[in-house]
LUMTORKOL-642427 format. One record per residue: z, y, x of N, C-alpha, C in turn. Coordinates in steps of 0.02 Angstrom, whole numbers, padded with zeros to 5 digits, always signed. Last residue first. Example, Ala and Ser with C-alpha at 12.3 -4.5 7.8 and 13.67 -1.06 7.14 Angstrom:
residues 2
+00354-00112+00642+00357-00053+00684+00394+00002+00645/+00390-00284+00660+00390-00225+00615+00390-00165+00660/
END
This chain:
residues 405
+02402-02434+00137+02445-02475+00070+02511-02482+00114/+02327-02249+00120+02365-02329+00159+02408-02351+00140/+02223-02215+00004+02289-02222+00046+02290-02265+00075/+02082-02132-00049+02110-02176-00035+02180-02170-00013/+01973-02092-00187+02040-02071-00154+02058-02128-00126/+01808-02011-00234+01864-02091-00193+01922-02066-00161/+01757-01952-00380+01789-01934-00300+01815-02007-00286/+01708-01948-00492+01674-01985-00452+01697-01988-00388/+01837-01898-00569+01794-01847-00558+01718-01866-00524/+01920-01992-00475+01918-01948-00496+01891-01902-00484/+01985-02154-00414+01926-02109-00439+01944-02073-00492/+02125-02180-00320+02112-02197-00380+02022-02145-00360/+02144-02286-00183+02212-02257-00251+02174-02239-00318/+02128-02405-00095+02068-02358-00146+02140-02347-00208/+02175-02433+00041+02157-02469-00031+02133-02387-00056/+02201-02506+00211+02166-02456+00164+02158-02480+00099/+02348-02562+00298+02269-02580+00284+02278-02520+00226/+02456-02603+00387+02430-02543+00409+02350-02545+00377/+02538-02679+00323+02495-02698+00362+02425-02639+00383/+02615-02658+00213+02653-02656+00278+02608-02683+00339/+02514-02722+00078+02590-02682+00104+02604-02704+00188/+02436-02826+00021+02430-02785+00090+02468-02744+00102/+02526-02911-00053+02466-02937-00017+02435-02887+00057/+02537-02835-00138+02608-02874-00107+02579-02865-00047/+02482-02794-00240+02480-02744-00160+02518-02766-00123/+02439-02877-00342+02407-02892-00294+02431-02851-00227/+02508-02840-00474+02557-02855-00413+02525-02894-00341/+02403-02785-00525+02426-02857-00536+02464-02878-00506/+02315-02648-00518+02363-02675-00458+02366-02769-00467/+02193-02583-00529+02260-02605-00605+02272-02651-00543/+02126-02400-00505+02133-02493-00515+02214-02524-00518/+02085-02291-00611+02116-02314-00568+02134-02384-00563/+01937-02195-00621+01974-02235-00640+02020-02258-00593/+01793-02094-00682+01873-02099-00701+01882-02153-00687/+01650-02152-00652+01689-02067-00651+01760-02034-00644/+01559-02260-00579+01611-02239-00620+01652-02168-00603/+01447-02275-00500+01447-02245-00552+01499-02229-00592/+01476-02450-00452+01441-02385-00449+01447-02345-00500/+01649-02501-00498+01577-02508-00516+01559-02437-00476/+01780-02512-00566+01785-02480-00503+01695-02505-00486/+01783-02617-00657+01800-02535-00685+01777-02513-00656/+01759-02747-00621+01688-02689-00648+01727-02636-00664/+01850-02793-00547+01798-02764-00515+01759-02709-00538/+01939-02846-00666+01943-02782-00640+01901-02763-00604/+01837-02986-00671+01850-02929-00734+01875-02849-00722/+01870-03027-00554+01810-03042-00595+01819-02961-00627/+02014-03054-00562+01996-03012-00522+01911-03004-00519/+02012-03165-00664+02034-03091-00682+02014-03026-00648/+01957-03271-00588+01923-03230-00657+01957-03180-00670/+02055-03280-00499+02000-03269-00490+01956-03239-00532/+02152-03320-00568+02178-03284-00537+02083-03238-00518/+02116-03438-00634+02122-03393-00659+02128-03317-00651/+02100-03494-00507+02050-03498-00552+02043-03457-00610/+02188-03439-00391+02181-03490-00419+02117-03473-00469/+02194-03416-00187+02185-03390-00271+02168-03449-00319/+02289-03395-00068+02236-03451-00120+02242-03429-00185/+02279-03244+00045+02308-03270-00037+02258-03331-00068/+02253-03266+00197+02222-03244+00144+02266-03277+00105/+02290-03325+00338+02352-03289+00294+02332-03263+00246/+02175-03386+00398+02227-03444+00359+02272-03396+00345/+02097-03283+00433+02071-03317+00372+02137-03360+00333/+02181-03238+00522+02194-03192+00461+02151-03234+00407/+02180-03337+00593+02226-03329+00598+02237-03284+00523/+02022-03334+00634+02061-03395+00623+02112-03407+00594/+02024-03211+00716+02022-03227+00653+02019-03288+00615/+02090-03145+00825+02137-03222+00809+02098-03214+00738/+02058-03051+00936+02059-03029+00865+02093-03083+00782/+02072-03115+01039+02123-03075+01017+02120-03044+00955/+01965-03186+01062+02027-03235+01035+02067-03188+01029/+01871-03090+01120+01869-03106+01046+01924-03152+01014/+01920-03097+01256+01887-03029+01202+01899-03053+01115/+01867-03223+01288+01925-03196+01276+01926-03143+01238/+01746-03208+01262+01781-03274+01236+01854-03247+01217/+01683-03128+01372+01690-03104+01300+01729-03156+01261/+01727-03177+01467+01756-03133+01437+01764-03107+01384/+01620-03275+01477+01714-03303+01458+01735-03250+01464/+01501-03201+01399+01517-03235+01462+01585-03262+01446/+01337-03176+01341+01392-03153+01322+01415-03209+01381/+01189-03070+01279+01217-03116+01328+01292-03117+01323/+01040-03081+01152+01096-03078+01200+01146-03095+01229/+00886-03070+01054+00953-03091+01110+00989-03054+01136/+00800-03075+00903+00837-03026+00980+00868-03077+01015/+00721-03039+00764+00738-03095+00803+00762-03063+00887/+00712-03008+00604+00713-02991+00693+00739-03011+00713/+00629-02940+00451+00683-02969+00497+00666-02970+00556/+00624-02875+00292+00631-02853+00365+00670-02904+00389/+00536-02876+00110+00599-02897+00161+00577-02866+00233/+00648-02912+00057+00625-02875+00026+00545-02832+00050/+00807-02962+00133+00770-02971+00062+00715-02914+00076/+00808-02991+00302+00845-02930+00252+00799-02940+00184/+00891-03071+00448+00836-03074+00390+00863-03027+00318/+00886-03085+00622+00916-03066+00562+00851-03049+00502/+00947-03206+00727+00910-03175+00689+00912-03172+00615/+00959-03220+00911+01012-03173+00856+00961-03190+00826/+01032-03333+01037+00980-03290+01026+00992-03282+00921/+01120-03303+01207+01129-03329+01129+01057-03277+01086/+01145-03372+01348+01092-03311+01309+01118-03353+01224/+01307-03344+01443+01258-03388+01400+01212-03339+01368/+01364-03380+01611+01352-03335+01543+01299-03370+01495/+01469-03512+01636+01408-03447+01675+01397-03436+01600/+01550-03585+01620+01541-03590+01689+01484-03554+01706/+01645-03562+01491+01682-03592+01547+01636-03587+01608/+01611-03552+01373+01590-03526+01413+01617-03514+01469/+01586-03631+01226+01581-03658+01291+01549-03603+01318/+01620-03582+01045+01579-03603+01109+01618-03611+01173/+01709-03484+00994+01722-03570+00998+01651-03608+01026/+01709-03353+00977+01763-03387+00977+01774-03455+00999/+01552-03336+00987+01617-03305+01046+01687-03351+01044/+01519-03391+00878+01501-03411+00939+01538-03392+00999/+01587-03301+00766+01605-03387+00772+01595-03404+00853/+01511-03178+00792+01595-03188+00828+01611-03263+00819/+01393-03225+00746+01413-03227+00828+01468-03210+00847/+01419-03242+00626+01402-03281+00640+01417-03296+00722/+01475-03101+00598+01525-03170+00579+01505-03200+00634/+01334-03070+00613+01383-03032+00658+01435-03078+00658/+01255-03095+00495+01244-03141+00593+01276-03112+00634/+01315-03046+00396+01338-03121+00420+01315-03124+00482/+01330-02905+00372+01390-02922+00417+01370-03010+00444/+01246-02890+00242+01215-02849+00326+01279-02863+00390/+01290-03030+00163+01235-02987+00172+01223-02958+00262/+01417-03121+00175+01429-03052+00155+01377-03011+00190/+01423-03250+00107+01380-03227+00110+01430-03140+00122/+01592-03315+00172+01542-03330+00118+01479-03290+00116/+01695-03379+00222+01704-03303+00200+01661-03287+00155/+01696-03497+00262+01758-03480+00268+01771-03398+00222/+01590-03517+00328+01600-03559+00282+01650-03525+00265/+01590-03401+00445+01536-03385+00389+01570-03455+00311/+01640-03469+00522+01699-03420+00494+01669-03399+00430/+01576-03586+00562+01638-03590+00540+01677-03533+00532/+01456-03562+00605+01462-03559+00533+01527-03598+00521/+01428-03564+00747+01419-03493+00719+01441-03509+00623/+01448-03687+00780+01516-03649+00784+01500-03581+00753/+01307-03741+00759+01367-03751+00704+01442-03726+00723/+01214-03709+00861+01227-03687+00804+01299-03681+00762/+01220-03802+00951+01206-03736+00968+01199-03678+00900/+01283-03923+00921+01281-03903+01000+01289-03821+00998/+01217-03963+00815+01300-03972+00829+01326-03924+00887/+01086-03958+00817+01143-03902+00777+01227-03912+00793/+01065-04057+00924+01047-03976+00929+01109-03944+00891/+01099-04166+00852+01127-04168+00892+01111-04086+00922/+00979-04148+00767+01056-04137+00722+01117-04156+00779/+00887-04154+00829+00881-04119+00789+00954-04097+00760/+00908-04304+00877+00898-04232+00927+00900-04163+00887/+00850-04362+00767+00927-04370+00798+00949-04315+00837/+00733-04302+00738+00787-04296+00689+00856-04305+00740/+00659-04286+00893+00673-04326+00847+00721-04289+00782/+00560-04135+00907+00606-04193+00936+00606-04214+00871/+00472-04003+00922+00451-04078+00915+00496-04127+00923/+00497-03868+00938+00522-03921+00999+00497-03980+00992/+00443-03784+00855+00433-03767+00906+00458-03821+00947/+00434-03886+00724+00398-03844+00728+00397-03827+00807/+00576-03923+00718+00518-03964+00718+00449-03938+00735/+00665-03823+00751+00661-03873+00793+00589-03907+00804/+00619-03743+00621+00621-03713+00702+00614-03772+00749/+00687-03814+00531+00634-03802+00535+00590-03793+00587/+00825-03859+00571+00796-03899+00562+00717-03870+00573/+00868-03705+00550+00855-03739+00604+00824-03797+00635/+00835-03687+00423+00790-03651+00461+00766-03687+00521/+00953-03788+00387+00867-03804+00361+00815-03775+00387/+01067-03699+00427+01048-03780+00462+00969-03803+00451/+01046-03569+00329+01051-03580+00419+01041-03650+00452/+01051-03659+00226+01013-03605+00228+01002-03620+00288/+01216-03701+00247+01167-03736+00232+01101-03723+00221/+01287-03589+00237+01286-03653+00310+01234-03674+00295/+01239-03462+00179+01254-03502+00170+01261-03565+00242/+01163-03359+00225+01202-03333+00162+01240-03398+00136/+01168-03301+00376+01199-03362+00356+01227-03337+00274/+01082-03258+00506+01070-03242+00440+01094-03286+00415/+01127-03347+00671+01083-03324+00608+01117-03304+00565/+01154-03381+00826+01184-03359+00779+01127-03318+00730/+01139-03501+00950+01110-03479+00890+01160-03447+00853/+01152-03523+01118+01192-03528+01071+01149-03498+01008/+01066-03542+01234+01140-03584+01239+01158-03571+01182/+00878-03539+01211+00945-03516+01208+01002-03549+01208/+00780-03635+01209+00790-03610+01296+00866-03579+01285/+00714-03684+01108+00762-03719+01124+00789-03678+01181/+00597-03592+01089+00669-03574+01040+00721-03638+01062/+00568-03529+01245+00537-03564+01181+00634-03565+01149/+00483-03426+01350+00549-03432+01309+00548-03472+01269/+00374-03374+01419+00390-03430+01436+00455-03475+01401/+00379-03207+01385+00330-03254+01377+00382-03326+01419/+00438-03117+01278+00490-03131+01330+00445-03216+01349/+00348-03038+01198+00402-02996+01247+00445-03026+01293/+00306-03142+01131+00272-03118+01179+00282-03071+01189/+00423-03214+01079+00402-03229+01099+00360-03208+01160/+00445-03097+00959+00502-03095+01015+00467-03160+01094/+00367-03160+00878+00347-03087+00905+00396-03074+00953/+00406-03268+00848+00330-03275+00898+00322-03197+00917/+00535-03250+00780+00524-03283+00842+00460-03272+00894/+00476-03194+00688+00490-03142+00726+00498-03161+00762/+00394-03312+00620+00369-03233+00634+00394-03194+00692/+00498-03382+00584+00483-03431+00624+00423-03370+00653/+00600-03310+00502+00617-03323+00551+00558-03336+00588/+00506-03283+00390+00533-03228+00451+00564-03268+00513/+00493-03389+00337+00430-03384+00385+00441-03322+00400/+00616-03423+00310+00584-03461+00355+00536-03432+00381/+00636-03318+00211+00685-03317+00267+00618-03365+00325/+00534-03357+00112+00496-03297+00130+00572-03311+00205/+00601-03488+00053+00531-03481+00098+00524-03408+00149/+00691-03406+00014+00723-03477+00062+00623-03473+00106/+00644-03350-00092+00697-03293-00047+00699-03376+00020/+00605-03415-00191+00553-03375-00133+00586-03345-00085/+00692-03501-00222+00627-03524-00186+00600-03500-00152/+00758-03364-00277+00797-03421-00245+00750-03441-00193/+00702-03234-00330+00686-03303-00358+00722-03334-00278/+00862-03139-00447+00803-03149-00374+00786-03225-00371/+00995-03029-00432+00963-03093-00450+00914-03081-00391/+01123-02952-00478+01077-02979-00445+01052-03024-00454/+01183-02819-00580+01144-02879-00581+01119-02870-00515/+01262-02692-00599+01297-02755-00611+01242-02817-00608/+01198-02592-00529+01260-02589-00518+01286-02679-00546/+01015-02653-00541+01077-02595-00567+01130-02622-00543/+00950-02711-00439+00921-02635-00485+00960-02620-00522/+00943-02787-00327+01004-02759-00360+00990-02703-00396/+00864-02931-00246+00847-02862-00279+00890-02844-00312/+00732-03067-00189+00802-03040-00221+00815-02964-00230/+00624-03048-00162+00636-03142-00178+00708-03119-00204/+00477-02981-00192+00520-02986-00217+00561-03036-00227/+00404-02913-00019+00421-02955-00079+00485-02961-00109/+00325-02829+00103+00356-02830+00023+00325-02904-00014/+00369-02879+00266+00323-02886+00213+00346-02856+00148/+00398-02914+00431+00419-02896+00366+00374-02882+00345/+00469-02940+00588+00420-02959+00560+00455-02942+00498/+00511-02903+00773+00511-02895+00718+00451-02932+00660/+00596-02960+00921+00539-02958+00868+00528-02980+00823/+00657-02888+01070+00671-02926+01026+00603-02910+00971/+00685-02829+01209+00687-02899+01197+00706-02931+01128/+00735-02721+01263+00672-02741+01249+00656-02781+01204/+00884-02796+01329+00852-02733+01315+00763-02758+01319/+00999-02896+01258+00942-02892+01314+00892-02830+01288/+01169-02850+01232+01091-02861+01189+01048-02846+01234/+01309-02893+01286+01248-02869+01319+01199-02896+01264/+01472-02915+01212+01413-02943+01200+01352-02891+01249/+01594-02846+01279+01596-02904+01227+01509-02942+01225/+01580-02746+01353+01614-02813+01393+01598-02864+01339/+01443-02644+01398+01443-02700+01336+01495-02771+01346/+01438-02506+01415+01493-02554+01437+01504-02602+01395/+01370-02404+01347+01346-02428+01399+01381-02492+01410/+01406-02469+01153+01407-02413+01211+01354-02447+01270/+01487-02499+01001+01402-02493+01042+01418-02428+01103/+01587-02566+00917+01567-02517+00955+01516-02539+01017/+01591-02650+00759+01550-02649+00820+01559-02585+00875/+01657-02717+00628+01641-02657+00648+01606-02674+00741/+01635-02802+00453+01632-02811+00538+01606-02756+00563/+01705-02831+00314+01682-02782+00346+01675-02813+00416/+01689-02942+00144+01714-02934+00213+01680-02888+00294/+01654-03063+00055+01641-02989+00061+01690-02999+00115/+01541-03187-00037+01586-03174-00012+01610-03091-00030/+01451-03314-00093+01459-03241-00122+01519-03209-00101/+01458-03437-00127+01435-03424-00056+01444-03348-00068/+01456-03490-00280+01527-03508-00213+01499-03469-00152/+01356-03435-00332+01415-03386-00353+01481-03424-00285/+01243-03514-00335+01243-03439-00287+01333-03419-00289/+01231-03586-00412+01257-03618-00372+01254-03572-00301/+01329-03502-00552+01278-03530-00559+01287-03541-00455/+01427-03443-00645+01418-03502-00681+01329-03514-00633/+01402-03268-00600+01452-03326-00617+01425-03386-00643/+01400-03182-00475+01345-03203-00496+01353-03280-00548/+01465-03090-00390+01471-03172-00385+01435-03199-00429/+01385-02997-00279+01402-02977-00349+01417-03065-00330/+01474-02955-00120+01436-02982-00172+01447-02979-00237/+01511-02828-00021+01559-02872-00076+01497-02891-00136/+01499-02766+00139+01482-02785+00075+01538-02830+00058/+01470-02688+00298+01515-02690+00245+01482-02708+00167/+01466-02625+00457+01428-02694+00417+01498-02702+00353/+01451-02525+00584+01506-02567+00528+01465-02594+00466/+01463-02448+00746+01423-02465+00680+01476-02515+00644/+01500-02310+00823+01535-02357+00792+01504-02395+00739/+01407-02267+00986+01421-02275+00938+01460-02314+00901/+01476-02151+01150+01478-02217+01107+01463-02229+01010/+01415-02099+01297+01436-02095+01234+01438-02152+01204/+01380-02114+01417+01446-02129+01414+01474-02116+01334/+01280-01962+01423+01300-02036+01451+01376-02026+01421/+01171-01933+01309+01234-01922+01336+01267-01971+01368/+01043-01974+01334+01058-01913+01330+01113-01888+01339/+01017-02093+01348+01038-02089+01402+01064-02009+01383/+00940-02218+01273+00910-02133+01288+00936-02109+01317/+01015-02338+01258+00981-02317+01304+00936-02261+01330/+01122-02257+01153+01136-02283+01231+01093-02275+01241/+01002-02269+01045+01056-02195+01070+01078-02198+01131/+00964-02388+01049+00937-02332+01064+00975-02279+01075/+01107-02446+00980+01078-02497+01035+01026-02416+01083/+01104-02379+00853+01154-02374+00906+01132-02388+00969/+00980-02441+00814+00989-02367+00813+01033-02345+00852/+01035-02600+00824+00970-02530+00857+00973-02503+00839/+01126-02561+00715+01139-02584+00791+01072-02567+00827/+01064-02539+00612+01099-02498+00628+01120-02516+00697/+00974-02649+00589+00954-02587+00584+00988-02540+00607/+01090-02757+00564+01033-02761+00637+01009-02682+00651/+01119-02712+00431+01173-02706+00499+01119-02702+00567/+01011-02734+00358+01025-02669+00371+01077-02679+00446/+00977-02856+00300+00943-02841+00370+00990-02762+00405/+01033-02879+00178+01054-02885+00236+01021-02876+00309/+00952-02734+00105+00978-02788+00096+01030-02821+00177/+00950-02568+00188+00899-02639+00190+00939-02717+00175/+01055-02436+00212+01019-02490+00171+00949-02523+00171/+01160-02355+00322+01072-02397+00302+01090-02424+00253/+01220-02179+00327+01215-02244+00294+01143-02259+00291/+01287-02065+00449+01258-02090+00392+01274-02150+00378/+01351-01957+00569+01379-02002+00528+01316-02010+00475/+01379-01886+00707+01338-01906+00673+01348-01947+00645/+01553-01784+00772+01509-01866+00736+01459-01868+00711/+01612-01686+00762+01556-01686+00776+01516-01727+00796/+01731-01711+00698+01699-01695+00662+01629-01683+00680/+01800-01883+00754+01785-01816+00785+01727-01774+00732/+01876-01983+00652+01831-01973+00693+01817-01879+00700/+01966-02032+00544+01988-01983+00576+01957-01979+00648/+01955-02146+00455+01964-02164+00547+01974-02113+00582/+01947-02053+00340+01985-02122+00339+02017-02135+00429/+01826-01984+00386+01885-01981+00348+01930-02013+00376/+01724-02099+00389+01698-02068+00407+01803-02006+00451/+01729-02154+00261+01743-02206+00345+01774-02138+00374/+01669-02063+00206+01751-02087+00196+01760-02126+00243/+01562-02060+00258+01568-02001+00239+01652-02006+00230/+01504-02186+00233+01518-02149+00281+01534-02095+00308/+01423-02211+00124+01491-02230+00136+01523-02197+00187/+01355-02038+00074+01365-02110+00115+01434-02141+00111/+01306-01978-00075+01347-01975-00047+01356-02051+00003/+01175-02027-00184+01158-01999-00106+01217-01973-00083/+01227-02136-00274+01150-02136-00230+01117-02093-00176/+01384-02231-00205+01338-02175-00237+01262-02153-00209/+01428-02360-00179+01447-02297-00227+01438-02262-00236/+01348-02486-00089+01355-02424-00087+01393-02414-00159/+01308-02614-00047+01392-02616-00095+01386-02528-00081/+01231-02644+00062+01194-02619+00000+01246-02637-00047/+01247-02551+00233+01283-02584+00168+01240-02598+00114/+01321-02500+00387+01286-02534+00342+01301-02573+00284/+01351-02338+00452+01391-02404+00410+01325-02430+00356/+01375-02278+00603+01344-02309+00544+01363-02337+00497/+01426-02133+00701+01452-02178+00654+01387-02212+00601/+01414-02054+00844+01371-02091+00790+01412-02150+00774/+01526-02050+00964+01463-01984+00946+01415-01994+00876/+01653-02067+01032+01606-02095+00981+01586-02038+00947/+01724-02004+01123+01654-02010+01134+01628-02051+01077/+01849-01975+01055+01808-01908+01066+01722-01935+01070/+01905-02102+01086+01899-02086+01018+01851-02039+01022/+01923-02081+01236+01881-02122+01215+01851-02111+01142/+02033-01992+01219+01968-01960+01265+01913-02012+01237/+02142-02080+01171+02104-01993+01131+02022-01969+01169/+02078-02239+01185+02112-02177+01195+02090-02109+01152/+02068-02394+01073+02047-02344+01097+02102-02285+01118/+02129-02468+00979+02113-02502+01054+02095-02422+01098/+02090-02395+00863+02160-02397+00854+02189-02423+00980/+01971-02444+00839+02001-02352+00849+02052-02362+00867/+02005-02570+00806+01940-02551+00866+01963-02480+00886/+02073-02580+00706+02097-02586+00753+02052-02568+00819/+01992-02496+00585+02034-02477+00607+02067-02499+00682/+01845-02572+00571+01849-02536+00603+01923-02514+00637/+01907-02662+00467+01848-02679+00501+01868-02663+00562/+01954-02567+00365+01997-02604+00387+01972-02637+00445/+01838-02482+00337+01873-02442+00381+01944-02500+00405/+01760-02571+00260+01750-02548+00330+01779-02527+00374/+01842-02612+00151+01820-02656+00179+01792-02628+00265/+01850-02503+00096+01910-02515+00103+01890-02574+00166/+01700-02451+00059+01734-02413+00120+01810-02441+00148/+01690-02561-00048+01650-02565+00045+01689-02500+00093/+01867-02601-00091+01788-02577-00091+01736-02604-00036/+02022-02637-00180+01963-02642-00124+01882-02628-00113/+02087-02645-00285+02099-02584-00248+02056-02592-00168/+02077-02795-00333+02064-02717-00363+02030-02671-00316/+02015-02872-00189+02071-02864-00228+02038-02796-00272/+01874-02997-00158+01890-02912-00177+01948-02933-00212/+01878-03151-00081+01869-03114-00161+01907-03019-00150/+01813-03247+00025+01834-03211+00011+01836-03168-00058/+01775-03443-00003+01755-03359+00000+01805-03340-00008/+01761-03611+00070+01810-03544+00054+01761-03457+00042/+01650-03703+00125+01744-03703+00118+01779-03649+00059/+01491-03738+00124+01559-03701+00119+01611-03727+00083/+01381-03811+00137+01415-03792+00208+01457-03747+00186/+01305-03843+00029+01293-03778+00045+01339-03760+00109/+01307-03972+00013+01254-03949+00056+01252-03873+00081/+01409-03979-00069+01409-04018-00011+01369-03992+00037/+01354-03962-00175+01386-03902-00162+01411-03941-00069/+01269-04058-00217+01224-03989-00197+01277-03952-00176/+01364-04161-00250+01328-04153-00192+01280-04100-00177/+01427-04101-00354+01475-04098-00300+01428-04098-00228/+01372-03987-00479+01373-04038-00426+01387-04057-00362/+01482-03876-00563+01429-03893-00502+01426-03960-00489/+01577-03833-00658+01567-03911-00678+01467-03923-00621/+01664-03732-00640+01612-03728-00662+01550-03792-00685/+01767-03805-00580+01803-03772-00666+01715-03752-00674/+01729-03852-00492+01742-03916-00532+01760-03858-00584/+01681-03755-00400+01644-03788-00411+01668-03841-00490/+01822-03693-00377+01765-03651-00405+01725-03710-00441/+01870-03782-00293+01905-03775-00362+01855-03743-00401/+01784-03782-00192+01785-03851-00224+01823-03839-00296/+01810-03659-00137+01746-03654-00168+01736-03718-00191/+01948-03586-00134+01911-03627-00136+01851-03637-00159/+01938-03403-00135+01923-03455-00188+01921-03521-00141/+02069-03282-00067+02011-03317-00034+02017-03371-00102/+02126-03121+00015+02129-03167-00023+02051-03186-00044/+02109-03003+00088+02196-03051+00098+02171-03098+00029/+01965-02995+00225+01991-02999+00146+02070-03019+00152/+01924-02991+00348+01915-03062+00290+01939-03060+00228/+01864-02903+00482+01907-02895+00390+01896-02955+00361/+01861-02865+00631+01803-02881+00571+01883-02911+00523/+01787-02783+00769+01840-02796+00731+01810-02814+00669/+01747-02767+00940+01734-02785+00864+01805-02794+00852/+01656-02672+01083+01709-02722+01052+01700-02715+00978/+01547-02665+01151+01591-02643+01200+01649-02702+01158/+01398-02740+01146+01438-02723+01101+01515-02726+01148/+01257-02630+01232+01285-02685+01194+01349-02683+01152/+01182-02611+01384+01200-02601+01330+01225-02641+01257/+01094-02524+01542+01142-02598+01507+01157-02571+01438/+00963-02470+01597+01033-02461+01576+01054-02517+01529/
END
């Protein structure tokens, strides 16, 4: 049985940092910020969350859908580690919010960014168990980085939701069934032990990615014997950064293909570097980037004359990662130019520097854990008025109230 991603929808936020203005009021180096392959993050308004962030994700995907169709989404996921509470799910207000059938299986993963992958197999299995045919899951990939201020983590630190429906009828993406491999370990290379800190050793988080990647490759390897890591038409990775993702690739190359450098950087052009023009653009957003990553590839690859294998891998702190494939054709091309995100990246608010630090400062009311509060507007709702999007009215009591702005 076939299976995969029927269709997507994905959230960029209405407002976005240069990450060159960032850089010069924090006084970065221009050429380490050069390296990091970004343009632009997204920034949380007040009145924005992970559930504001998912259910905007999600809304037009429900919205594509019939009443009979709506009925068959049978399992809701939502992946995240931007949770609000330690055992109420996000998904529980998605859940709400999208006005899904009450006899929805609904939870929440957490595994740093590995989690989205986690939830797409789980979906991915539900299809192929066959128990109900024709059923459908809705998975959703939702975070908002801590920004982590005055240091060379804080420009790549995005947020932004990508929703997925998982069924038999994979027009958007076919994930090759079987066909993928895992590798993970405990370690500590990053880690969010309270509501307002992340951190984590950098060095080890860049090593311990590589030798997931270059792991789950060899375990995806001998499920799909004769495959070598040049054989795929398109790469989409774990992108907490452009520049992360290019050094793997670099790695990978040398390691499994042996070519020149020239060949090396004539590769990434080819088969990589359309997956990190929406990711430059939005910035680390954890269990959503190799989803970005492969709507980049849908959008602006070459698939004009037969289907392509694009091969997926995902890496989660702590860690878990996995390496998969799948197939996608000029339908899905099309499929995906209707969602024009190209279009909603260039109608985000340029925020200024100040503008930025303030929205800094309101974040932490609206924190895990908060009991009482309501977020302080700034005449930010300009911004999403009349666009059929979700904001967070107020907390109370620890309750989430939302509206449509």
């Amino acid at each position: 049985m076939r299976a995969g991603i029927e269709d997507m929808g994905v959230y960029v936020g209405r407002a976005a940092l240069d990450v060159n203005v960032l850089a010069a009021a924090r006084g970065l180096d221009v050429q380490r910020m050069h390296n990091l392959l970004m343009r632009e993050k997204t920034v949380a308004l007040p009145f924005e969350d992970a559930v504001t962030f998912a259910v905007n994700a999600a809304k037009p995907v429900i919205d594509r859908l019939g009443p009979q169709q709506r009925e068959r989404i049978e399992q809701l996921i939502v992946a995240s580690e931007s949770g609000v509470d330690f055992g109420k799910p996000l998904s529980t207000y998605v859940h709400q919010a999208l006005g899904l059938s009450r006899n929805c299986r609904t939870f929440e993963v957490k595994h740093a960014c590995y989690g989205g992958t986690a939830a797409l197999q789980s979906a991915l299995a539900h299809a192929h168990a066959g128990l109900s045919p024709g059923a459908k899951s809705l998975v959703i990939t939702t975070d908002m980085a801590r920004p982590i201020p005055h240091t060379y983590a804080e420009p790549s630190q995005g947020a932004a939701g990508v929703a997925m429906l998982i069924g038999d009828q994979p027009l958007l993406v076919e994930i090759e069934k079987g066909l993928s491999g895992c590798y993970g370990f405990e370690v500590m290379d990053s880690c969010r032990p309270t509501p307002d800190i992340e951190t984590g050793d950098a060095d080890l988080s860049l090593l311990t990615y590589l030798e997931c990647m270059e792991n789950s490759f060899l375990a995806y390897q001998r499920k799909a014997p004769g495959t070598s890591f040049g054989s795929f038409d398109y790469l989409a990775v774990h992108t907490p950064f452009g520049g992360m993702a290019k050094g793997a690739h670099r790695t990978m190359m040398r390691k499994f293909e042996r070519v020149a450098p020239a060949l090396v950087e004539q590769d990434f052009l080819r088969r990589l570097e359309p997956s990190l023009r929406f990711c430059a653009r939005v910035g680390n957003i954890y269990s959503g980037t190799v989803f970005l990553a492969l709507a980049g590839i849908l959008a602006l690859g070459r698939f004009d004359d037969a289907p392509k294998r694009v091969g997926l891998f995902s890496y989660g702190s702590g860690c878990c990662s996995e390496f998969y494939s799948a197939v996608a054709t000029a339908a899905s091309q099309r499929a995906i130019a209707r969602l024009d995100i190209g279009a909603h990246l260039d109608a985000r608010h340029a925020l200024s520097m100040a503008e930025y630090e303030r929205l800094l400062e309101t974040q932490q009311r609206l924190r895990f854990g908060v009991r009482d509060a309501e977020p302080e507007s700034l005449d930010w709702e300009r911004l999403m008025r009349g666009r059929g999007l979700l904001v967070l009215d107020r907390i109370k009591d620890y309750h989430r109230e939302y509206r449509w702005a």
